[in-house]
C-alpha positions in Angstrom: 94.0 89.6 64.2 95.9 88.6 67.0 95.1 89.3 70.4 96.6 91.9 72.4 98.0 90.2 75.7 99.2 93.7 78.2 101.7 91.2 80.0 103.8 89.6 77.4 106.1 92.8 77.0 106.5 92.7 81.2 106.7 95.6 83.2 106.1 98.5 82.0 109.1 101.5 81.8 106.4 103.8 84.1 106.3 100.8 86.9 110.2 100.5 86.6 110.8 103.9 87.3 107.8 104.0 90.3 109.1 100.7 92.2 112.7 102.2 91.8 111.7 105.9 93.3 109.8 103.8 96.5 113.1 102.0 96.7 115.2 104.8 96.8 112.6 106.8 99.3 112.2 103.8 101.6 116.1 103.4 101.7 116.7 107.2 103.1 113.8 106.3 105.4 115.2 103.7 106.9 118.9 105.3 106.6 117.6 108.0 108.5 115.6 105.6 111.1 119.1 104.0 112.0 120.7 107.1 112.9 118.0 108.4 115.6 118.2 106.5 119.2 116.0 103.9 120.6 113.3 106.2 121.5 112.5 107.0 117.9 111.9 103.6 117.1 109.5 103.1 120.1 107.6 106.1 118.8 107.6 104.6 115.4 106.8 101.0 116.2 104.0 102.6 118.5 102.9 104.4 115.8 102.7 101.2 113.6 100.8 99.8 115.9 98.2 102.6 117.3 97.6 103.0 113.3 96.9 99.3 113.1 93.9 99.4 115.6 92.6 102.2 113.6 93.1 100.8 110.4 
C-alpha cells in the first residue's frame, strides 16, 4: 500500500476556482478605487490604518 501524499496532484480545481473569484473581486475593487478622487483613497488608507490599531 502506497501512501497517499494530498500535494502530489497540486492544487486542487476548488482552490483554482476560489483564488481566481478573489482575483476577479479584488480587480473591480481596485478598478473602482481608481475612478473615485483623492478623497476616497484618504478615507480608505485611513481606514486601513484605524483598522490596524484595532486589529
Amino acid at each position: 500500500m502506497s501512501k497517499y501524499d494530498p500535494y502530489e496532484d497540486g492544487p486542487s480545481e476548488k482552490s483554482r476556482q476560489a483564488a481566481d473569484d478573489w482575483r476577479e473581486t479584488s480587480s473591480r475593487f481596485w478598478r473602482y478605487l481608481r475612478t473615485r478622487p483623492a478623497e476616497c483613497w484618504g478615507f480608505f488608507v485611513a481606514g486601513l490604518i484605524v483598522g490596524g490599531m484595532f486589529f
